[in-house]
PDB file of the backbone (N, CA, C, O) and the ligand in Angstrom, with CONECT records:
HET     ZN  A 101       1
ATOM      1  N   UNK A   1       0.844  -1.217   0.000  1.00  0.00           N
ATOM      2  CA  UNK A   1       0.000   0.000   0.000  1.00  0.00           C
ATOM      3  C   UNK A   1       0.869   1.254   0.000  1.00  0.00           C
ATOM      4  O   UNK A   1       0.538   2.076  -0.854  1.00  0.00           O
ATOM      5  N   UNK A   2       1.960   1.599   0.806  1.00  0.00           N
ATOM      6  CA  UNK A   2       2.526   2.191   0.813  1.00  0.00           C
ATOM      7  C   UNK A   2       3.717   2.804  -0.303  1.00  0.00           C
ATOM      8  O   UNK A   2       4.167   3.930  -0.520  1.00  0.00           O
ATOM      9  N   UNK A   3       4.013   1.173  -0.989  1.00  0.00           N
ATOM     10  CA  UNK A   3       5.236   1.760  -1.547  1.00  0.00           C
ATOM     11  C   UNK A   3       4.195   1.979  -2.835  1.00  0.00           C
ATOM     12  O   UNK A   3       4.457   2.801  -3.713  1.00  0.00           O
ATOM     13  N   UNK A   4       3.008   1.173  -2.854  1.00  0.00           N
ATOM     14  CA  UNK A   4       2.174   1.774  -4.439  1.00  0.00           C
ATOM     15  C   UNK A   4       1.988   3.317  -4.471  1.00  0.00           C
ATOM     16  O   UNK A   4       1.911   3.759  -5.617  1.00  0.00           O
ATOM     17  N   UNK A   5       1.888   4.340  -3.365  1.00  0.00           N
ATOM     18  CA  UNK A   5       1.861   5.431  -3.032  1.00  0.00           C
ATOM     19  C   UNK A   5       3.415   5.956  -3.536  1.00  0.00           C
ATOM     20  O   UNK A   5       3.473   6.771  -4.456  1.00  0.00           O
ATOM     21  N   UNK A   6       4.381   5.568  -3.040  1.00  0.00           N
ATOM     22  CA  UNK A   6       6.015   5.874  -3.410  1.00  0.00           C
ATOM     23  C   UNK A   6       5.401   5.864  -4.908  1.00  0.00           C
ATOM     24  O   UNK A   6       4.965   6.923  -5.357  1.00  0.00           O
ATOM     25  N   UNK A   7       5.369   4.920  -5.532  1.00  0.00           N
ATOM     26  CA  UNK A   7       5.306   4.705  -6.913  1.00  0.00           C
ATOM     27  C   UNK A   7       4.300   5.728  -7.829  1.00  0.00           C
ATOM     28  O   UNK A   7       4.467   6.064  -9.002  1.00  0.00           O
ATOM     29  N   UNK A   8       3.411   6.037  -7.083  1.00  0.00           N
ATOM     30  CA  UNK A   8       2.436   6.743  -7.607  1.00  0.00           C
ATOM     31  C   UNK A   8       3.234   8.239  -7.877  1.00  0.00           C
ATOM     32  O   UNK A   8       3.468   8.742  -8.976  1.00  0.00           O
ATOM     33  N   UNK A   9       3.579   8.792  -6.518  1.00  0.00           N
ATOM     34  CA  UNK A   9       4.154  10.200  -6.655  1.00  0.00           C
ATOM     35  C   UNK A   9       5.856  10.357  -7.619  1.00  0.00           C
ATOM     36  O   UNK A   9       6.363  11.454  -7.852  1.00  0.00           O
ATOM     37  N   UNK A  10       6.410   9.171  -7.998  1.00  0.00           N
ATOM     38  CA  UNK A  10       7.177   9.383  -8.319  1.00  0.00           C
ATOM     39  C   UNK A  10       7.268   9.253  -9.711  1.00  0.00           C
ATOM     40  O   UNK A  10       8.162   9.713 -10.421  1.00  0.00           O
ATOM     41  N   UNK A  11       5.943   8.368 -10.188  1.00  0.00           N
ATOM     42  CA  UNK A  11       5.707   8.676 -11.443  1.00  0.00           C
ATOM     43  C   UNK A  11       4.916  10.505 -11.927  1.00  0.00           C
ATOM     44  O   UNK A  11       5.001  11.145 -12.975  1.00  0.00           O
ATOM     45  N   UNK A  12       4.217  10.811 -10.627  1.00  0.00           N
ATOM     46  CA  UNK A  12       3.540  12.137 -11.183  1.00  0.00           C
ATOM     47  C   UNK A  12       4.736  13.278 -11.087  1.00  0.00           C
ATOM     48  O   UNK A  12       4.473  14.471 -11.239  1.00  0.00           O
ATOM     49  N   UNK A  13       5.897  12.863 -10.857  1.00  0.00           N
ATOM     50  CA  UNK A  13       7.140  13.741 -10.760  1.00  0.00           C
ATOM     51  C   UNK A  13       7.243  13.649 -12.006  1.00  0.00           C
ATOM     52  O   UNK A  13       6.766  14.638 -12.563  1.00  0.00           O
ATOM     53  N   UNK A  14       7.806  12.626 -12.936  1.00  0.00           N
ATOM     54  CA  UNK A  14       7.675  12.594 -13.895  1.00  0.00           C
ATOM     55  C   UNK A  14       6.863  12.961 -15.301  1.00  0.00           C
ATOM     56  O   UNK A  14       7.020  13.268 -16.482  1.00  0.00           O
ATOM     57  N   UNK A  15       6.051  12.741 -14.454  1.00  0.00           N
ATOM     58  CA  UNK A  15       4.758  12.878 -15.771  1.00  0.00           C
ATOM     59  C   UNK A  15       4.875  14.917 -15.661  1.00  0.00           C
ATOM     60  O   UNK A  15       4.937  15.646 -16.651  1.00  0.00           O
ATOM     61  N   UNK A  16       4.875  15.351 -14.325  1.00  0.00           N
ATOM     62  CA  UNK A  16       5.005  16.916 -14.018  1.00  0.00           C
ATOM     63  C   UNK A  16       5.929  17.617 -15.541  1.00  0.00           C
ATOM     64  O   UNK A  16       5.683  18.680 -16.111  1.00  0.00           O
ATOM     65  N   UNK A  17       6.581  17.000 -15.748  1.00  0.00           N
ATOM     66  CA  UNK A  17       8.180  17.419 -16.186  1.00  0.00           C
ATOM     67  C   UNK A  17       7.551  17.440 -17.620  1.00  0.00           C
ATOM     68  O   UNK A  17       7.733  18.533 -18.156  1.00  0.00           O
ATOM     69  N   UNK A  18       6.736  16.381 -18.539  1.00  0.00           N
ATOM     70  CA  UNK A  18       6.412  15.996 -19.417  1.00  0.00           C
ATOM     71  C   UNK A  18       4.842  16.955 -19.915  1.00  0.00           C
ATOM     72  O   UNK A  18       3.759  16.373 -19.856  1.00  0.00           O
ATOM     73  N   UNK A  19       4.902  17.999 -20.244  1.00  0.00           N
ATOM     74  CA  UNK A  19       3.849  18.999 -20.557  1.00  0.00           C
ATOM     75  C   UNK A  19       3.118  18.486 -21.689  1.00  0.00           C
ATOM     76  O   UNK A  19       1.893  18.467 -21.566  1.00  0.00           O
ATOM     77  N   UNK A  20       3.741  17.965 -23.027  1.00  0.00           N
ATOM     78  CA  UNK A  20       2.941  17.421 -23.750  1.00  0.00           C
ATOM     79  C   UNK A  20       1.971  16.345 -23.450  1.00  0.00           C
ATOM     80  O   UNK A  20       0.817  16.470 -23.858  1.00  0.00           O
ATOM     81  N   UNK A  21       2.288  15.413 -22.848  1.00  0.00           N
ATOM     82  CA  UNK A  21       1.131  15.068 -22.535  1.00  0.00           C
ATOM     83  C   UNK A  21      -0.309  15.096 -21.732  1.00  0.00           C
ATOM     84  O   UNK A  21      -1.054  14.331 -21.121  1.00  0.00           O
ATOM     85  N   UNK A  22      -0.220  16.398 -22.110  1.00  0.00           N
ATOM     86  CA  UNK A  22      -1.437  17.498 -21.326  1.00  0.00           C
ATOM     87  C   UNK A  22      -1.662  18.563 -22.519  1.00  0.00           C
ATOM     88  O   UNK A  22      -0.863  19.418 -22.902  1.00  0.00           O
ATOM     89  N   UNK A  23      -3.020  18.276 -23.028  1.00  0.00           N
ATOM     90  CA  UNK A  23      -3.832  19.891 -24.242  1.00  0.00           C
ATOM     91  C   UNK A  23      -5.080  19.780 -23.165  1.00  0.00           C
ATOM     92  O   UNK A  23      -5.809  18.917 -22.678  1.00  0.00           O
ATOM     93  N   UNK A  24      -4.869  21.132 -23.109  1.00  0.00           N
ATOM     94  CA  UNK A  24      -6.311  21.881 -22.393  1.00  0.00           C
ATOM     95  C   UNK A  24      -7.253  22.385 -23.359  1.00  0.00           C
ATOM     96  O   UNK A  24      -6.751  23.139 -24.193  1.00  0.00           O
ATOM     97  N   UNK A  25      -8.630  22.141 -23.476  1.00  0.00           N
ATOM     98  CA  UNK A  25      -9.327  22.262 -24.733  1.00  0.00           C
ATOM     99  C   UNK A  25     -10.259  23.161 -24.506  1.00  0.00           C
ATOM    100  O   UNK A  25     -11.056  23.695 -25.277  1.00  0.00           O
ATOM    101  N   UNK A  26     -10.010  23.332 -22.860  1.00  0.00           N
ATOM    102  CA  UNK A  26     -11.351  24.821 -21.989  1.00  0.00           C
ATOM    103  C   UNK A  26     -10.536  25.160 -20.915  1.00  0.00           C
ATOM    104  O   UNK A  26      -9.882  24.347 -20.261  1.00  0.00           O
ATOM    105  N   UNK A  27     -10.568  26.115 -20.771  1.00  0.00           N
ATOM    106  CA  UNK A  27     -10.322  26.623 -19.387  1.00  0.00           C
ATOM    107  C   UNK A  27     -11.086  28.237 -18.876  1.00  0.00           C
ATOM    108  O   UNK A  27     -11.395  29.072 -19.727  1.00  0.00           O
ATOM    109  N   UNK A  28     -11.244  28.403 -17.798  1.00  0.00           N
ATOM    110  CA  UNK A  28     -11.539  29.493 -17.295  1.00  0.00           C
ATOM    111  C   UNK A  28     -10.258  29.802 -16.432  1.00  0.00           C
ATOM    112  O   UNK A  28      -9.565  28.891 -15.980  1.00  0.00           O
ATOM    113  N   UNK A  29      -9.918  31.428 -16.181  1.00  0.00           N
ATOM    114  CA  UNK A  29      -9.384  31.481 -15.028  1.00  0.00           C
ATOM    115  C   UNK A  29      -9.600  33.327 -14.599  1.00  0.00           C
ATOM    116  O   UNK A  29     -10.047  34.172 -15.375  1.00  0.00           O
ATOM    117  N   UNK A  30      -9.291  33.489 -13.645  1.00  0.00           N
ATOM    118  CA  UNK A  30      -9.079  34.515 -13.272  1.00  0.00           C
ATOM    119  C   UNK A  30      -7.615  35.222 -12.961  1.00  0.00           C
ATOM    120  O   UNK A  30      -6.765  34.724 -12.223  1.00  0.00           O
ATOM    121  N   UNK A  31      -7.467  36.654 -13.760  1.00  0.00           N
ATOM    122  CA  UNK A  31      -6.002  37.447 -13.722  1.00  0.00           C
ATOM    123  C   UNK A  31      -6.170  38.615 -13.058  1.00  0.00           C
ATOM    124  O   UNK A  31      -6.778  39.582 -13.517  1.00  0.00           O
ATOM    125  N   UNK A  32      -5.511  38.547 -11.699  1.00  0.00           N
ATOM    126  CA  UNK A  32      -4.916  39.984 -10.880  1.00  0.00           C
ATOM    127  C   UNK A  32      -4.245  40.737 -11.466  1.00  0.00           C
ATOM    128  O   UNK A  32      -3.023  40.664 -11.337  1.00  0.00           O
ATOM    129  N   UNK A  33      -4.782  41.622 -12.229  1.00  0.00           N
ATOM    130  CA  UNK A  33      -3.813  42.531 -13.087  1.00  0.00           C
ATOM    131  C   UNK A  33      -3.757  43.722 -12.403  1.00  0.00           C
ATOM    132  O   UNK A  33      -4.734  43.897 -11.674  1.00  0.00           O
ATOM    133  N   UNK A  34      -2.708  44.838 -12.397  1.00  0.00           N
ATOM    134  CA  UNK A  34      -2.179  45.669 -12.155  1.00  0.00           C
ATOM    135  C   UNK A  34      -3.315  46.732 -11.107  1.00  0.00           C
ATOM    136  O   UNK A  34      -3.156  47.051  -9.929  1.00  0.00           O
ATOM    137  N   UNK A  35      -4.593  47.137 -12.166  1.00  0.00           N
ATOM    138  CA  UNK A  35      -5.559  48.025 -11.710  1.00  0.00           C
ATOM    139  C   UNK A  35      -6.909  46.863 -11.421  1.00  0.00           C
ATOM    140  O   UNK A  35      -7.658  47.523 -10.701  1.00  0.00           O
ATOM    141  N   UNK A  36      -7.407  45.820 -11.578  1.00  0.00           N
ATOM    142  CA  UNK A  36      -8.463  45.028 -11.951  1.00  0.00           C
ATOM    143  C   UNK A  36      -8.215  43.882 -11.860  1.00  0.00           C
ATOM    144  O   UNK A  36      -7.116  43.537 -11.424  1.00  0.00           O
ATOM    145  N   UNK A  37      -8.991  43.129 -12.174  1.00  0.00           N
ATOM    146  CA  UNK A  37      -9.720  41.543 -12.079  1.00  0.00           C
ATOM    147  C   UNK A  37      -9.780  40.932 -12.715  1.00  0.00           C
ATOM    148  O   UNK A  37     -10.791  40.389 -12.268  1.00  0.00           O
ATOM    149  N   UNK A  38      -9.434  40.072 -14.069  1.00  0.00           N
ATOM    150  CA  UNK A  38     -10.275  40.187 -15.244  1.00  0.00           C
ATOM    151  C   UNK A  38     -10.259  38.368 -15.167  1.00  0.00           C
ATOM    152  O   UNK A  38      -9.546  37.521 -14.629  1.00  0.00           O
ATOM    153  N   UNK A  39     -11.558  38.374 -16.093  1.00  0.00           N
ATOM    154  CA  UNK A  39     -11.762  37.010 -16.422  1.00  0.00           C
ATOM    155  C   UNK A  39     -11.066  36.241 -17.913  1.00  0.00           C
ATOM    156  O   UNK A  39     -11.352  36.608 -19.053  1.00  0.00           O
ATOM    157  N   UNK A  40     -10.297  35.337 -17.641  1.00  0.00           N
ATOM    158  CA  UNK A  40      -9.944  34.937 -19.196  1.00  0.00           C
ATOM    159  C   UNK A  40     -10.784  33.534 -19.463  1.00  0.00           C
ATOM    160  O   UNK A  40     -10.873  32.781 -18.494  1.00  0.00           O
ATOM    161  N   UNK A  41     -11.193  33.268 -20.278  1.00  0.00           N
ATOM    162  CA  UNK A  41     -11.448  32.006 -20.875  1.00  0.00           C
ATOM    163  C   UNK A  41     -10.607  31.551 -21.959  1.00  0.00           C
ATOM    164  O   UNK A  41      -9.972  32.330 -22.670  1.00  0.00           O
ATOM    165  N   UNK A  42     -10.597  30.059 -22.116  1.00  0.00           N
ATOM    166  CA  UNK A  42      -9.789  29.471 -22.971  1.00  0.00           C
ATOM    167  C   UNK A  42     -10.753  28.796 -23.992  1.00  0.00           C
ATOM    168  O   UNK A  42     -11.409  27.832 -23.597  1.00  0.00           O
ATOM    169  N   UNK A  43     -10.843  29.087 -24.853  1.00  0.00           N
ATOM    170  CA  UNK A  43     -12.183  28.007 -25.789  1.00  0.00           C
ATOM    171  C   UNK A  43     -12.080  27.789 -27.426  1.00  0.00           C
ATOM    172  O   UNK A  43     -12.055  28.692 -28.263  1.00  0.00           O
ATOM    173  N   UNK A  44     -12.045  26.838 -27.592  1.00  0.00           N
ATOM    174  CA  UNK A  44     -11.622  27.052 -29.293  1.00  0.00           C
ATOM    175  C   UNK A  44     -10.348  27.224 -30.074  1.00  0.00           C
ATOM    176  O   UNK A  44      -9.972  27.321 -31.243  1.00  0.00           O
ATOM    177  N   UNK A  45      -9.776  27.212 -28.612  1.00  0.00           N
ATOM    178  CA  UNK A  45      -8.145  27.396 -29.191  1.00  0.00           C
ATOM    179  C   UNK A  45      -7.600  28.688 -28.968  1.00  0.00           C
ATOM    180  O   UNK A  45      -6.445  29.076 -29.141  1.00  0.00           O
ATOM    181  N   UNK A  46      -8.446  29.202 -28.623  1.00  0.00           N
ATOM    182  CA  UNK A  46      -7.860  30.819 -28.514  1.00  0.00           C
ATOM    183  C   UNK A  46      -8.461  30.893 -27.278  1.00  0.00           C
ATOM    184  O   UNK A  46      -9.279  30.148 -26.739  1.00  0.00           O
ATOM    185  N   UNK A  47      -7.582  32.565 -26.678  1.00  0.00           N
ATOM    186  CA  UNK A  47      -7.685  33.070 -25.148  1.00  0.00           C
ATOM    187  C   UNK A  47      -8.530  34.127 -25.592  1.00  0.00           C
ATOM    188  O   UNK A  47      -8.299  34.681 -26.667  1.00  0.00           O
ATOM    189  N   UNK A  48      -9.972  34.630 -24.503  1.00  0.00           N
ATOM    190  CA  UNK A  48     -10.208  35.687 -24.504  1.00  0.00           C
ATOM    191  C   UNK A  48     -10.206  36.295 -23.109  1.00  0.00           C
ATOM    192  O   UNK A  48      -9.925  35.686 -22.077  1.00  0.00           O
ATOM    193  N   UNK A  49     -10.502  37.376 -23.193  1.00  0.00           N
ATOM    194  CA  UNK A  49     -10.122  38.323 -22.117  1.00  0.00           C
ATOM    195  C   UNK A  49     -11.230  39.408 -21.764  1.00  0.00           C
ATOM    196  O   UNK A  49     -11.621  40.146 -22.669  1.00  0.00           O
ATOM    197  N   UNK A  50     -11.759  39.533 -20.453  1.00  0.00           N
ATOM    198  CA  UNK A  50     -12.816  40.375 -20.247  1.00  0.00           C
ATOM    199  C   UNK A  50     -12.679  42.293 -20.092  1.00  0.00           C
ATOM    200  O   UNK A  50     -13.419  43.189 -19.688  1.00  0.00           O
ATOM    201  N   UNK A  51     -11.140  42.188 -20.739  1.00  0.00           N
ATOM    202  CA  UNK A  51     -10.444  43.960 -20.414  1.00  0.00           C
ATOM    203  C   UNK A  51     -10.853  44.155 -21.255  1.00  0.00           C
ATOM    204  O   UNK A  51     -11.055  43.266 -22.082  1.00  0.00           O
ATOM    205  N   UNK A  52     -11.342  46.061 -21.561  1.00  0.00           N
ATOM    206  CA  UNK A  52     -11.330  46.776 -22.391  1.00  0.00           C
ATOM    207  C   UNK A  52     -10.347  46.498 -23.775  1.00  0.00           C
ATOM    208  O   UNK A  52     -10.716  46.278 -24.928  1.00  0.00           O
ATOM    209  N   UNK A  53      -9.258  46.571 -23.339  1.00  0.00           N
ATOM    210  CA  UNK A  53      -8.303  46.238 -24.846  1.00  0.00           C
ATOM    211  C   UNK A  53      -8.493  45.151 -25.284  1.00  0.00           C
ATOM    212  O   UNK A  53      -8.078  45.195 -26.442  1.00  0.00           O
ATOM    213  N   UNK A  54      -8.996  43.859 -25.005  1.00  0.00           N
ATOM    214  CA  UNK A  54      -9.138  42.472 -25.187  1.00  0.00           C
ATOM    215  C   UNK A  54     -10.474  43.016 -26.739  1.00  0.00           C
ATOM    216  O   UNK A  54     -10.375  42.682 -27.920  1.00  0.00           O
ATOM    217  N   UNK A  55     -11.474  43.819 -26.155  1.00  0.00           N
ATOM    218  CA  UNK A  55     -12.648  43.830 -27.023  1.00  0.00           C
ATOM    219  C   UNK A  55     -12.686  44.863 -28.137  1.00  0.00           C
ATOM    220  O   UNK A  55     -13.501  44.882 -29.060  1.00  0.00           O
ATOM    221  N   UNK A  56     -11.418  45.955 -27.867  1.00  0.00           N
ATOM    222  CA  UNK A  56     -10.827  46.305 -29.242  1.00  0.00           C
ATOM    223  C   UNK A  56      -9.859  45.859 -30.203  1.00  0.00           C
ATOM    224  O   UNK A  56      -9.860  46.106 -31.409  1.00  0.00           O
ATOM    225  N   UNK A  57      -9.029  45.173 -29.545  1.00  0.00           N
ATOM    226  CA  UNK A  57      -7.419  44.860 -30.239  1.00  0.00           C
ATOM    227  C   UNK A  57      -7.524  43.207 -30.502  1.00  0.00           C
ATOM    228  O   UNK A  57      -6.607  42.642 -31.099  1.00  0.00           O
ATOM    229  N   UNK A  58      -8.637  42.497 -30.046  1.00  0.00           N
ATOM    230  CA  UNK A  58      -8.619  41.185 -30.106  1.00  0.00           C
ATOM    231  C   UNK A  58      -7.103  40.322 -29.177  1.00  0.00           C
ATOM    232  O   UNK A  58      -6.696  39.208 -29.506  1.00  0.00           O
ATOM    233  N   UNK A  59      -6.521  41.116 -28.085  1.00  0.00           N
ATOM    234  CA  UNK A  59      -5.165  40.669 -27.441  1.00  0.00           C
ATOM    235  C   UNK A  59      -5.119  41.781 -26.470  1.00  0.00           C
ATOM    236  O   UNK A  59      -5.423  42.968 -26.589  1.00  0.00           O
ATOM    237  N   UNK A  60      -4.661  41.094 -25.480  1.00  0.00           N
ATOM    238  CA  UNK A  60      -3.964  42.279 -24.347  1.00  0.00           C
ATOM    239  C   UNK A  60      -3.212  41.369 -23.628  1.00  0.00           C
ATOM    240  O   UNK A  60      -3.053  40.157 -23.770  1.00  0.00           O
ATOM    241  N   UNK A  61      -2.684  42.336 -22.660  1.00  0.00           N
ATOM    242  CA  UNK A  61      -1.230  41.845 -22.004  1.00  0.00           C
ATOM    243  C   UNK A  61      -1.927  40.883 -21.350  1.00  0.00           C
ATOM    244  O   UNK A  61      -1.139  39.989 -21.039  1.00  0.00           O
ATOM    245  N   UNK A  62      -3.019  40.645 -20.999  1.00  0.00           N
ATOM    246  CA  UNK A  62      -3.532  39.402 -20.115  1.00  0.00           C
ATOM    247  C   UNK A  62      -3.574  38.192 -20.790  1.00  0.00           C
ATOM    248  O   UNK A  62      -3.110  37.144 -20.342  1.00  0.00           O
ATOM    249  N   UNK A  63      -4.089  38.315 -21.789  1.00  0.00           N
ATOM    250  CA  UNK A  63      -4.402  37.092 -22.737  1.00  0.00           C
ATOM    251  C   UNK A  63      -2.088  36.846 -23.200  1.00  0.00           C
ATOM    252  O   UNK A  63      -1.664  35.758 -22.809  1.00  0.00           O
ATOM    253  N   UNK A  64      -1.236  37.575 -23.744  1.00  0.00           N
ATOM    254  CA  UNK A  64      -0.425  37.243 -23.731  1.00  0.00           C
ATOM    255  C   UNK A  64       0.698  36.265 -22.480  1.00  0.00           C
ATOM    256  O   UNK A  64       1.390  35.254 -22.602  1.00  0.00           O
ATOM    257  N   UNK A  65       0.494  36.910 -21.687  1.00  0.00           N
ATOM    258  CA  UNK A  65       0.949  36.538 -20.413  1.00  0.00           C
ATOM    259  C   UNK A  65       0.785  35.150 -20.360  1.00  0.00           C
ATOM    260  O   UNK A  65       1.778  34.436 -20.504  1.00  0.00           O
ATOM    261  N   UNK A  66      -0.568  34.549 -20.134  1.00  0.00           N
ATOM    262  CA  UNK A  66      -1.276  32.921 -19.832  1.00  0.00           C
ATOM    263  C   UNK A  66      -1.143  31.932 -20.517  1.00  0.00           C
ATOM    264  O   UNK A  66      -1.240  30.742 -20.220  1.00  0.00           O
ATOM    265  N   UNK A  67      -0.714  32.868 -22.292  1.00  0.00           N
ATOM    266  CA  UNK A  67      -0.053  31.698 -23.343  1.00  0.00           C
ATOM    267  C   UNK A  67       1.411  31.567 -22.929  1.00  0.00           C
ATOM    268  O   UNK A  67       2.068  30.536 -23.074  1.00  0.00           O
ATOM    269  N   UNK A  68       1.765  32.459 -22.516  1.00  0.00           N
ATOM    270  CA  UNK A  68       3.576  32.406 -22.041  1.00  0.00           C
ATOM    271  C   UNK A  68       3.652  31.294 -21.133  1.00  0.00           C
ATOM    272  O   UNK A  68       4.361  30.291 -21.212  1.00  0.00           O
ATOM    273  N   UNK A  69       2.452  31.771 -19.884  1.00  0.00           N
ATOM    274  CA  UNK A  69       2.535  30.712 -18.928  1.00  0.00           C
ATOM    275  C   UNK A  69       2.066  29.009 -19.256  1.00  0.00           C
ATOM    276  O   UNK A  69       2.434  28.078 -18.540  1.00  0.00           O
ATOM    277  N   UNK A  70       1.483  28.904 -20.071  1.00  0.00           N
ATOM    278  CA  UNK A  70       0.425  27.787 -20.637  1.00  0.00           C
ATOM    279  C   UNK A  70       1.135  27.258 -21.925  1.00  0.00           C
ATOM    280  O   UNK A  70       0.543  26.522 -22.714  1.00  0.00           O
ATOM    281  N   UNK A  71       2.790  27.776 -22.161  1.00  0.00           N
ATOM    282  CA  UNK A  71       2.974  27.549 -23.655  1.00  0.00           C
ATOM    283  C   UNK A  71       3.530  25.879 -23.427  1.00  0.00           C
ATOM    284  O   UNK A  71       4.287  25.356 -22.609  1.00  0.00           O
ATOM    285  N   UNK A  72       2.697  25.346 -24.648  1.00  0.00           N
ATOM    286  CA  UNK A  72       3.086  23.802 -24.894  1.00  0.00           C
ATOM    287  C   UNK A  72       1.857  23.165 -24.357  1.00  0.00           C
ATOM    288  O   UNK A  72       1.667  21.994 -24.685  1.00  0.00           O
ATOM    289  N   UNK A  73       0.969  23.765 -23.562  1.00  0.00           N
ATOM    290  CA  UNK A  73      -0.581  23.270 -23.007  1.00  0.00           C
ATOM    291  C   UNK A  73      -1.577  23.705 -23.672  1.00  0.00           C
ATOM    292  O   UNK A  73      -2.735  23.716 -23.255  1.00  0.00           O
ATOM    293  N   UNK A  74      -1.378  23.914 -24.247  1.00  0.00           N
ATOM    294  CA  UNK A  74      -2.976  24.298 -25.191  1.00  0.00           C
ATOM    295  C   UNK A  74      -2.397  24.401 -26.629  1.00  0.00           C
ATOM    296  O   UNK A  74      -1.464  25.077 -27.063  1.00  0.00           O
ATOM    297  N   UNK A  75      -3.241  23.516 -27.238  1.00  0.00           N
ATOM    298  CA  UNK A  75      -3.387  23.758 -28.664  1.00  0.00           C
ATOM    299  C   UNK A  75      -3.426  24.838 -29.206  1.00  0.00           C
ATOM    300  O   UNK A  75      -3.059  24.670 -30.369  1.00  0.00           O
ATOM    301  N   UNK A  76      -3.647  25.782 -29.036  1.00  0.00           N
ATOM    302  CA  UNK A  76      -3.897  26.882 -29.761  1.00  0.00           C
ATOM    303  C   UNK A  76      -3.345  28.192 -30.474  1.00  0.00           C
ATOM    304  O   UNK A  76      -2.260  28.580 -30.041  1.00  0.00           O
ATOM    305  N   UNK A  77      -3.764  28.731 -31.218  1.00  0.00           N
ATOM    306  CA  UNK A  77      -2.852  29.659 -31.624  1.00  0.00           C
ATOM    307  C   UNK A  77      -3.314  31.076 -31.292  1.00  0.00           C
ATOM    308  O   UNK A  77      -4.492  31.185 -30.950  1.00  0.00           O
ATOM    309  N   UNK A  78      -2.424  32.384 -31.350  1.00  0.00           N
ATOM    310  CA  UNK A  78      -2.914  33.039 -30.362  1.00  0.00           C
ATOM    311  C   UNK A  78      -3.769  34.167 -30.682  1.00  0.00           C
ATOM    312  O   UNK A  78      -3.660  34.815 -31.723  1.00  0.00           O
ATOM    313  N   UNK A  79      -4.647  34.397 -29.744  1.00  0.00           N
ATOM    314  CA  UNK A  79      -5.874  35.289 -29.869  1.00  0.00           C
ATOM    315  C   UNK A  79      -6.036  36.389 -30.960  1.00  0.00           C
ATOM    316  O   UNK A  79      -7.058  37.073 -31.000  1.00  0.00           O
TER     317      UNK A  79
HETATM  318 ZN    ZN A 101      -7.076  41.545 -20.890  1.00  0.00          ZN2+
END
């Protein structure tokens, strides 16, 4: 019982290290940005973003940021 536990965490060490085998195909999250709050969703392959610049420019520093952080986890290409 125990060492199946050893075995367990030492494979999820591994598997940690190994990003491809992980595509995120939805996500929600929430970004503490500088002045605000904002909501991002992940859907379709692309990031959107609930900031003002997100709904003119189709991109803002929020939506850039989460692909930086997320790069190699999501399919997608960017917003
Ligand atoms: Zn934004």
């Amino acid at each position: 019982m125990y060492s199946s536990l050893i075995g367990k965490v030492q494979k999820s060490q591994i598997y940690a290290q190994e990003k491809g085998r992980v595509i995120i195909s939805d996500l929600k999250a929430t970004f503490q940005g500088d002045h605000d709050t904002y909501e991002l969703k992940y859907e379709e392959g692309s990031w959107h973003c609930s900031c003002k610049n997100f709904v003119t420019d189709r991109f803002c520093s929020h939506t850039m940021a989460i692909e930086k952080m997320m790069e190699g986890m999501t399919s997608g290409k960017p917003a």
